[in-house]
C-alpha positions as CSV (number, residue, x, y, z in Angstrom):
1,X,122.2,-8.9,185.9
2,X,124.1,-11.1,183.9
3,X,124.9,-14.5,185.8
4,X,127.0,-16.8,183.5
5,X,125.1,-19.7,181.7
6,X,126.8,-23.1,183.4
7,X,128.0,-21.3,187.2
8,X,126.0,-22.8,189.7
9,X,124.4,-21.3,192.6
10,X,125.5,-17.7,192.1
11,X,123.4,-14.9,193.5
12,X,123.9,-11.3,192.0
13,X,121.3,-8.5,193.0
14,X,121.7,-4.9,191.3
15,X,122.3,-3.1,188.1
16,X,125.2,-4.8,186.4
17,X,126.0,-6.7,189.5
18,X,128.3,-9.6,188.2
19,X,127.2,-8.3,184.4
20,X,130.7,-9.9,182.8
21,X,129.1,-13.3,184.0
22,X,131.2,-16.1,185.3
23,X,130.5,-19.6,183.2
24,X,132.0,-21.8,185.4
25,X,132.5,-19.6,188.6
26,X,130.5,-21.0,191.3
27,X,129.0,-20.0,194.9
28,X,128.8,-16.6,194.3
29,X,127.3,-13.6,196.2
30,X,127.4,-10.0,194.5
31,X,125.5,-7.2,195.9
32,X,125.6,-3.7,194.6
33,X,125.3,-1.9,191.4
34,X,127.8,-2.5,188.9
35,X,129.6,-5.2,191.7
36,X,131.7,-7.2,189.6
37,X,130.6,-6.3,187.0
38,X,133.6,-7.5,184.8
39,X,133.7,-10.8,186.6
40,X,136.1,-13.9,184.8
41,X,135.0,-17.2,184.1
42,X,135.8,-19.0,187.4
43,X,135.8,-16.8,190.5
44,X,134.4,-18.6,193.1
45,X,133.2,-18.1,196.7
46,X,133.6,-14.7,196.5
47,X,131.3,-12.5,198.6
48,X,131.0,-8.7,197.4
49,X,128.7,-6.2,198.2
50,X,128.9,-2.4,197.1
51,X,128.3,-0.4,194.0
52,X,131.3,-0.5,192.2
53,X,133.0,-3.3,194.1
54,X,135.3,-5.5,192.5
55,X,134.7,-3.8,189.5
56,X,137.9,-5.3,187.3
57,X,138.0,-9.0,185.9
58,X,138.4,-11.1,189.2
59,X,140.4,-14.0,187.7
60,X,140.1,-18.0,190.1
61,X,143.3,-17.0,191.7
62,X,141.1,-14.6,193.9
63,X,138.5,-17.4,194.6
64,X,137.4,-16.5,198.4
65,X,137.3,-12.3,198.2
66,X,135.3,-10.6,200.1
67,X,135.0,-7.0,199.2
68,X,131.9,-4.9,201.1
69,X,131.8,-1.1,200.7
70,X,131.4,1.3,198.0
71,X,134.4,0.7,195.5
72,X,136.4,-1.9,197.7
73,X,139.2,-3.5,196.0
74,X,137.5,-1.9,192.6
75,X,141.1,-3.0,190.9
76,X,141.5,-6.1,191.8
77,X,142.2,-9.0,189.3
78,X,144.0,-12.0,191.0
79,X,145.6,-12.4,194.1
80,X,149.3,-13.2,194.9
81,X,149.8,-16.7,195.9
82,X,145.9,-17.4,195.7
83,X,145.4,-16.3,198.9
84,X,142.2,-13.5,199.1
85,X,141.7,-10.7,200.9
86,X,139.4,-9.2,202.8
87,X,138.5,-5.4,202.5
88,X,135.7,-3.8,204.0
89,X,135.0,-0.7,204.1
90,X,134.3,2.3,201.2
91,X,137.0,1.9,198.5
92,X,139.1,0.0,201.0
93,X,142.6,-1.6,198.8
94,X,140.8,0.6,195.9
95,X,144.0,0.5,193.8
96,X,145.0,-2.9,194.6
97,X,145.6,-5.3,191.6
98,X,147.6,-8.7,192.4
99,X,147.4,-8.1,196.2
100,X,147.0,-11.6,198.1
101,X,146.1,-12.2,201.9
102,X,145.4,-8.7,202.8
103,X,142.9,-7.9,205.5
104,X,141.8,-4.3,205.5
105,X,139.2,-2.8,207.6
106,X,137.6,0.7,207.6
107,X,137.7,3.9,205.1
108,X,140.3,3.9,202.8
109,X,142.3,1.4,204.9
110,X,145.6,0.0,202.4
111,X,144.1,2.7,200.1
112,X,147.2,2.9,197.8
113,X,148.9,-0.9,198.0
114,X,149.3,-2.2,194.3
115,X,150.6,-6.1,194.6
116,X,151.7,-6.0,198.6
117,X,150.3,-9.2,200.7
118,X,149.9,-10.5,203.9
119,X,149.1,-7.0,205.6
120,X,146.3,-5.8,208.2
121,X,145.2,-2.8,208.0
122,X,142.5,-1.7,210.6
123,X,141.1,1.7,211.1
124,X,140.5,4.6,209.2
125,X,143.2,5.1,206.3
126,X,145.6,2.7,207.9
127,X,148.8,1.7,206.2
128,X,147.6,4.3,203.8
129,X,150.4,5.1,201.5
130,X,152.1,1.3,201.3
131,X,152.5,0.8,197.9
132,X,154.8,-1.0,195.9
133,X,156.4,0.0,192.8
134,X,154.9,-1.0,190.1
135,X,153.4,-4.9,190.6
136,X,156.2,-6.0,192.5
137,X,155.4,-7.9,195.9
138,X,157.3,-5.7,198.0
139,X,155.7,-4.9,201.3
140,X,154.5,-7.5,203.4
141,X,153.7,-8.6,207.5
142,X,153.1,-5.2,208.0
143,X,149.8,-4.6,210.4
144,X,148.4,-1.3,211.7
145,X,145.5,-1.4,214.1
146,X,144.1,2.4,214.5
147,X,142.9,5.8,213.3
148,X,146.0,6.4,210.7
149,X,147.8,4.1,212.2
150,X,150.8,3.6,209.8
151,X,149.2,5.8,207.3
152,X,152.7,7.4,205.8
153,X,154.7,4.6,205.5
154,X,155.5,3.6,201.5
155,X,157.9,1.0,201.8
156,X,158.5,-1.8,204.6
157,X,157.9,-5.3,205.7
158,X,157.4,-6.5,209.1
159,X,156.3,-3.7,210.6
160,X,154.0,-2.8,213.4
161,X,151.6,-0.2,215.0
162,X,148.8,-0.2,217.3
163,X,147.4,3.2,218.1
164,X,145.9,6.3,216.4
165,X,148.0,8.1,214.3
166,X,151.1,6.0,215.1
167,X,154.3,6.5,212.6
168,X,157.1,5.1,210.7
169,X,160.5,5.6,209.3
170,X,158.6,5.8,205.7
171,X,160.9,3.1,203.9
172,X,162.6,0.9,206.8
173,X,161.5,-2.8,208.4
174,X,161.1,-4.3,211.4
175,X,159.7,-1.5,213.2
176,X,157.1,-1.7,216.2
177,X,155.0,2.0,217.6
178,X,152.4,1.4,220.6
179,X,150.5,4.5,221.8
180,X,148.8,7.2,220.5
181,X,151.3,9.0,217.9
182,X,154.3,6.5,219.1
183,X,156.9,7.2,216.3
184,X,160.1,5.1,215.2
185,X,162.8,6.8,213.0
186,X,164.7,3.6,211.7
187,X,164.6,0.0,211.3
188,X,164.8,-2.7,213.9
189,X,163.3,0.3,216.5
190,X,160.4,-0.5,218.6
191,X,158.8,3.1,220.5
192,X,156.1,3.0,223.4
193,X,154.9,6.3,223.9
194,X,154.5,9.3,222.7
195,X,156.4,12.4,223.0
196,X,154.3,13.6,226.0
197,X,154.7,10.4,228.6
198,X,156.7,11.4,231.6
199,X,156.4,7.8,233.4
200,X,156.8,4.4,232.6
201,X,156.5,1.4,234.7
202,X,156.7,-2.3,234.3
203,X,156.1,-5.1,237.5
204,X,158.7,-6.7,236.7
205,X,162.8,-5.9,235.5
206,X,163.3,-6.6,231.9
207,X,164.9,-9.6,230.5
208,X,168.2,-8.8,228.1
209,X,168.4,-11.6,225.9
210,X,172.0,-13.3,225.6
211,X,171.9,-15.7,222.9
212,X,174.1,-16.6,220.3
213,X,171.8,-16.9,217.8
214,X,171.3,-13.2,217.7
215,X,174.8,-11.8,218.2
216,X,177.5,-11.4,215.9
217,X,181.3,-11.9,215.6
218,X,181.5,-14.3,218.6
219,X,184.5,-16.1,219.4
220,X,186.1,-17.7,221.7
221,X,188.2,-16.2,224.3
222,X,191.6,-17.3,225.4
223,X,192.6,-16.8,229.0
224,X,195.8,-16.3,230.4
């Protein structure tokens, strides 16, 4: 343990936990061996417990992370925008570098993401395979709540699952699955259901919005 010599009230427990020191970082909790072990001068607030955790050079732009589970977010340098993430779970975001307001709960969940932000990710290996090319801050607003839920899409923003094993178009936006293995094929699609419901019911008729502000080519007609 190697706590920096002018950061105040840092607690590190375990072998090599926050061994790279932070001088000025402050407020401080890492648990685990090796956690943070590469740690920056001025991480703050950052709460990480795990061997292997965190195990890059957290910069102050990721001031506020907390990492728990073996390897979480063991790439991680600074977050996009300043805004932390969350990741809990064993080697949760594990390949994440400049990712910023990510929450990510359970195995593996946002496994591959790179730079992405502002996605949830809860369940087993949810949103899996989102992953930007490169460090670019490509995929965003995306959430998947579920076993797999999400887990093939690459590309995408604004997308949304709830349910195990639900699916996307692998590269499109704007895309909403409910239900157990509920699959869209293209952007701006929303799917209830799986392949296998053979009734749906609703108390009340649907409302079909009529609004200019989501219509094109309107004009005005001229009677006769």
């Amino acid at each position: 343990v190697n706590v920096g010599s002018t950061g105040d009230n840092n607690v590190a427990i375990g072998a090599g936990a926050l061994y790279g020191g932070t001088s000025t970082g402050e407020n401080n909790v890492v648990i685990g061996s090796a956690a943070c072990d590469n740690a920056s001068s001025a991480q703050d607030k950052a709460v990480i417990i795990g061997a292997g955790a965190c195990d890059a050079a957290l910069t102050a732009a990721s001031d506020g992370t907390v990492a728990i589970g073996y390897q979480t977010l063991n790439a991680h340098t600074a977050a996009t925008g300043n805004e932390a993430n969350t990741a809990i779970g064993q080697t949760s975001m594990l390949n994440a570098t400049s990712a910023g307001g990510n929450v990510a709960v359970g195995l593996e969940s946002l496994y591959t993401t790179r730079a992405d932000s502002c996605n949830v990710a809860i369940g087993r290996k949810a949103l899996y395979s989102v992953r930007s090319s490169g460090d670019s801050n490509t995929n965003a607003y995306n959430t998947g709540v579920g076993y797999m839920a999400g887990d093939s899409i690459t590309t995408g923003v604004q997308n949304t699952g709830i349910g195990a094993h639900t699916a996307f178009d692998v590269d499109a936006n704007n895309q909403t699955c409910v239900g157990y293995q509920a699959t869209t094929s293209a952007a701006n699609a929303v799917k209830i259901g799986n392949g296998s419901v053979s009734a749906a019911n609703i108390q009340v008729d649907w409302t079909i919005d009529s609004d200019i502000r989501i219509k094109k080519d309107v004009i005005d007609n001229t009677l006769g």
